[in-house]
DRENKOLFI-5280 format. One record per residue (C-alpha): residue number from 1; residue in one letter; chain; y, z, x. Coordinates in steps of 0.1 Angstrom, whole numbers. Layout:
BEGIN
- NUM	A	A	Y	Z	X;
...
//
This chain:
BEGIN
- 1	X	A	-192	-121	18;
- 2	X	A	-156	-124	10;
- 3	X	A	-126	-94	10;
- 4	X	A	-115	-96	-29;
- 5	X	A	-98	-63	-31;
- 6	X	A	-87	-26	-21;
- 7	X	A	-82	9	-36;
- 8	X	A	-59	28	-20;
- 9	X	A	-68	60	-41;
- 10	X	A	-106	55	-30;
- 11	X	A	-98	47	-6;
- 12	X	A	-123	14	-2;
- 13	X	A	-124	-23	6;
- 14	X	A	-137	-47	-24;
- 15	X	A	-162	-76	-11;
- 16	X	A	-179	-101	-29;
- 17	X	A	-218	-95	-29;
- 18	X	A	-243	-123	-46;
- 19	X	A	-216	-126	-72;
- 20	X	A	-210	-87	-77;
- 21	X	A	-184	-67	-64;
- 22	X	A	-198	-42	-38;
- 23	X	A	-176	-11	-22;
- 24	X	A	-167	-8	16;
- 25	X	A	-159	28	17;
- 26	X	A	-131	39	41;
- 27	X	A	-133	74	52;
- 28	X	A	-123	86	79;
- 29	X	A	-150	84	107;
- 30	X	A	-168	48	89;
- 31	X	A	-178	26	113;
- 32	X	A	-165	-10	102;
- 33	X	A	-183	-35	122;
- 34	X	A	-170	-70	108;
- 35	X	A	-159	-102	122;
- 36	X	A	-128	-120	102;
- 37	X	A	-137	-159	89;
- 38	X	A	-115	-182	70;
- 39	X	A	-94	-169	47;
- 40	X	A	-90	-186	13;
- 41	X	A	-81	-180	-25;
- 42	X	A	-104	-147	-35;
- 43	X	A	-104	-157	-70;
- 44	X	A	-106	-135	-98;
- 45	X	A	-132	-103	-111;
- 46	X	A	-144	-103	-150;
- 47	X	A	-168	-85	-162;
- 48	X	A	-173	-67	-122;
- 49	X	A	-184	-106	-113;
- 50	X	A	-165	-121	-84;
- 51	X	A	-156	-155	-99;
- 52	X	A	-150	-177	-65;
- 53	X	A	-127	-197	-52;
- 54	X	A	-124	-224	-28;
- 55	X	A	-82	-230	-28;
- 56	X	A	-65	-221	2;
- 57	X	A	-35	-204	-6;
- 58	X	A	-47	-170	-1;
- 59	X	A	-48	-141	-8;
- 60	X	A	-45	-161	-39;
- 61	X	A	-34	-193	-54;
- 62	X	A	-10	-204	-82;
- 63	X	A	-47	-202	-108;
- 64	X	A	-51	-166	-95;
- 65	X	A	-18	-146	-90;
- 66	X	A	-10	-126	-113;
- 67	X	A	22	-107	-115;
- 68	X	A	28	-76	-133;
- 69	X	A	61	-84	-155;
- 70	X	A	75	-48	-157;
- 71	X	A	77	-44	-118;
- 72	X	A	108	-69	-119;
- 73	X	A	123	-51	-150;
- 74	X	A	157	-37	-143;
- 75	X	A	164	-23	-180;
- 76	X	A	163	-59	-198;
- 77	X	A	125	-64	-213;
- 78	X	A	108	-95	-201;
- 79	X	A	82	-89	-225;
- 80	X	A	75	-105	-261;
- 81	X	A	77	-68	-272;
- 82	X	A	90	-41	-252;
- 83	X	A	60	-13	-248;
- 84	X	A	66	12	-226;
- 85	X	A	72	41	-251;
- 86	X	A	62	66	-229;
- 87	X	A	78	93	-200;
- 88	X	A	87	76	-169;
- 89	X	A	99	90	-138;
- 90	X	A	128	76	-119;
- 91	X	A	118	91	-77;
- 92	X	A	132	88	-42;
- 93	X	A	103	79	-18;
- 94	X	A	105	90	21;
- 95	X	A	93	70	47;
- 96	X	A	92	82	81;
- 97	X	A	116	83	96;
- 98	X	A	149	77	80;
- 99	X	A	141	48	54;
- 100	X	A	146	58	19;
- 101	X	A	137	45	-16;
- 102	X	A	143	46	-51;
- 103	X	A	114	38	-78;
- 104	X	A	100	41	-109;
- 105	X	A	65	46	-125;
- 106	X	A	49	65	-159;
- 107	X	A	50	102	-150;
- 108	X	A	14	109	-157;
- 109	X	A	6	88	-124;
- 110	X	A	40	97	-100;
- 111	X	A	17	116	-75;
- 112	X	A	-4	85	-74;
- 113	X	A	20	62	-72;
- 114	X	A	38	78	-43;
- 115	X	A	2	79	-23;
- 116	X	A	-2	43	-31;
- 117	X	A	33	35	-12;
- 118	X	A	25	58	14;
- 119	X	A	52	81	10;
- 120	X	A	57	112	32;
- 121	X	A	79	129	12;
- 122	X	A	98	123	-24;
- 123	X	A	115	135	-54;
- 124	X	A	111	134	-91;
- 125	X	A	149	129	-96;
- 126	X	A	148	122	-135;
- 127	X	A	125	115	-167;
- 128	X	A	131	89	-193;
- 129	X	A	119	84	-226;
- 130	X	A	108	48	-223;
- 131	X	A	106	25	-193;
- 132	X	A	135	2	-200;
- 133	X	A	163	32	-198;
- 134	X	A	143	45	-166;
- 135	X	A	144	8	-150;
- 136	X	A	181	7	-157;
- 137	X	A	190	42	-142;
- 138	X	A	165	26	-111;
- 139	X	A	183	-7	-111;
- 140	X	A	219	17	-109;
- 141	X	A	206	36	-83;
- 142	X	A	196	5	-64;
- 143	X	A	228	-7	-57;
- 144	X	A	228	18	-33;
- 145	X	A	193	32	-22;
- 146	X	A	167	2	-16;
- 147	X	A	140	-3	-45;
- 148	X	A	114	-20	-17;
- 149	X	A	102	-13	16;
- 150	X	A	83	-36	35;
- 151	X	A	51	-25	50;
- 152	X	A	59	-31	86;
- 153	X	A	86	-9	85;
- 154	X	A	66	15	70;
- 155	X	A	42	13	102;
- 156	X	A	67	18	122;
- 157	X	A	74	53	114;
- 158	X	A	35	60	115;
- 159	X	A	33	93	137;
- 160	X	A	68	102	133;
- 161	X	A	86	124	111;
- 162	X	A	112	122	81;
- 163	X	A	147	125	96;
- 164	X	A	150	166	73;
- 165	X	A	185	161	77;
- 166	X	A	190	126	61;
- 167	X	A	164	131	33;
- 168	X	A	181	166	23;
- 169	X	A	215	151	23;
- 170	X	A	205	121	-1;
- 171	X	A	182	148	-22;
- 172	X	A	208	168	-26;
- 173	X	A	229	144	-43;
- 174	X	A	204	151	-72;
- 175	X	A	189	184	-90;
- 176	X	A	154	170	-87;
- 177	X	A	126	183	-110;
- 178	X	A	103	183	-83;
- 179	X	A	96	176	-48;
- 180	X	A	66	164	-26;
- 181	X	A	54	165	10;
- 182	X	A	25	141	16;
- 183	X	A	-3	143	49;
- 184	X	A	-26	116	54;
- 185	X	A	-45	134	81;
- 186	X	A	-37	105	103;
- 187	X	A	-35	128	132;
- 188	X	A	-9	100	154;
- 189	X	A	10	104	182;
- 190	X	A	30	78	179;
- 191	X	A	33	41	159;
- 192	X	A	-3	17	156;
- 193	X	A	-7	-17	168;
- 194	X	A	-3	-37	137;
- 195	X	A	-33	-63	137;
- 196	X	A	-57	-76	115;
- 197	X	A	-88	-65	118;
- 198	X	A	-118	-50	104;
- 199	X	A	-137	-35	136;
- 200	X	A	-137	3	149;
- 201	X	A	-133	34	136;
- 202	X	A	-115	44	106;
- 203	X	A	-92	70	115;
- 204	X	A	-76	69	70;
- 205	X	A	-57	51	51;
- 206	X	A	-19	55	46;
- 207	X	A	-8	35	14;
- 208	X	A	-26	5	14;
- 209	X	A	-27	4	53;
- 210	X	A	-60	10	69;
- 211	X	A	-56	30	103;
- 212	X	A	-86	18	130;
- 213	X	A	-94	30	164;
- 214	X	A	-109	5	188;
- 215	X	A	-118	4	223;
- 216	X	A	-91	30	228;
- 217	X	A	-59	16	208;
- 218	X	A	-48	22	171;
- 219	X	A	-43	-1	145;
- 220	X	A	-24	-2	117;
- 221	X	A	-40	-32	88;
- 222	X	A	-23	-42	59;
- 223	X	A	-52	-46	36;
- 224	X	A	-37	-68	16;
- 225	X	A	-40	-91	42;
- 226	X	A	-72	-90	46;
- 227	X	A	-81	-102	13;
- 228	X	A	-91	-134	8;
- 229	X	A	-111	-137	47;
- 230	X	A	-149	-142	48;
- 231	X	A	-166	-117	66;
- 232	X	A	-193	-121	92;
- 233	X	A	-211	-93	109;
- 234	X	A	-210	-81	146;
- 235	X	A	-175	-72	150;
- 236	X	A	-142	-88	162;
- 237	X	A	-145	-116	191;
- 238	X	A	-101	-118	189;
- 239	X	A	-79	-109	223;
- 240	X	A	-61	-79	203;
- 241	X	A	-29	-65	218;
- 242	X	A	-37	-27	231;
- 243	X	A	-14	3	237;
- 244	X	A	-4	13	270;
- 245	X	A	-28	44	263;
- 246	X	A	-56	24	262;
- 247	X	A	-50	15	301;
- 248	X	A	-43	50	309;
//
């Protein structure tokens, strides 16, 4: 049994099953009782078959990566044939708490596309006809406001909350269309261990990381890296690093 995917919209694990895909589900309160093995390429899905793979560049190899072409668009198409006709919305993400972000994604999905990031709050700042004027505007923008955020800074701010004074100052440098306030029902006091790991109690999912309590400490799991590991039942046997609370 092998981790080949997540949904953060779910919000579930994806593991390989006799060749099928089956669903780990990840609401809060599941009890995930798994041991991490070796970690290798997780191959492909066609058809919802797993189709294996024994390389061990993981969570993928070169056979197996794919990379979606429009996310490194900055206005010039790297496409045969430009085809994004359609609304996009240019946003500025929040992430607790003072580390801004500008993006871009088809309207219809901006709500979604916030949650996947794991935003806590953000703004609809403008709409474009097409995608390649919206990545352009973005790509402007970026100059000044980051376009990524990597996920352990994101963890850091778990528990914490958006500096109101530094997200209305850069908001207000715009007339945005609309605005959003995001809760995960994460319930922290302060930031999670990061760790890999998929034993204890799921306490939700922020983004695509997983928040797990075990034997008294928080984690924070970047699912991403767990794809790719065999899994074995009976739990974690790992030394993990606990938070003072867990002593108190």
């Amino acid at each position: 049994m092998q981790v080949v995917g997540y949904d953060t919209g779910t919000p579930a694990l994806f593991v390989s099953a006799s060749g099928g895909i089956d669903s780990v589900a990840l609401d809060p309160g599941t009890e995930l009782d798994y041991r991490l093995g070796e970690r290798h390429c997780a191959g492909t899905i066609h058809d919802d078959r797993h189709v294996a793979c024994d390389n061990d560049r993981a969570p993928y190899c070169a056979d197996h990566r794919h990379t979606w072409v429009c996310a490194k668009c900055t206005g010039t198409c790297l496409k045969d044939e430009m085809d994004c006709y359609e609304d996009h919305a240019v946003y500025l993400a929040a992430f607790a708490p003072d580390t801004f972000k500008v993006g871009v994604t088809r309207e219809w999905r901006l709500d979604t596309r916030l949650r996947e990031q794991g935003a806590d709050r953000a703004a609809h700042v403008r709409t474009f006809s097409d995608g390649r004027v919206a990545r352009e505007y973005e790509a402007e923008l970026a100059t000044e406001i980051p376009d990524r955020i990597r996920v352990p800074t994101k963890i850091e701010g778990f528990g914490r909350s958006v500096d109101a004074a530094a997200w209305d100052a850069l908001v207000s440098e715009f007339d945005p269309i609309e605005t959003f306030a995001f809760d995960y029902g994460l319930d922290l006091d302060g930031s999670p261990v990061a760790e890999t790991v998929a034993t204890g109690t799921v306490r939700g999912v922020k983004g695509r990381v997983l928040v797990l309590d075990h034997r008294g400490t928080t984690y924070a799991v970047d699912m991403r890296d767990l794809v790719g590991h065999e899994l074995e039942d009976g739990g974690t046997d790992r030394d993990l690093q606990s938070s003072l609370g867990a002593f108190g």
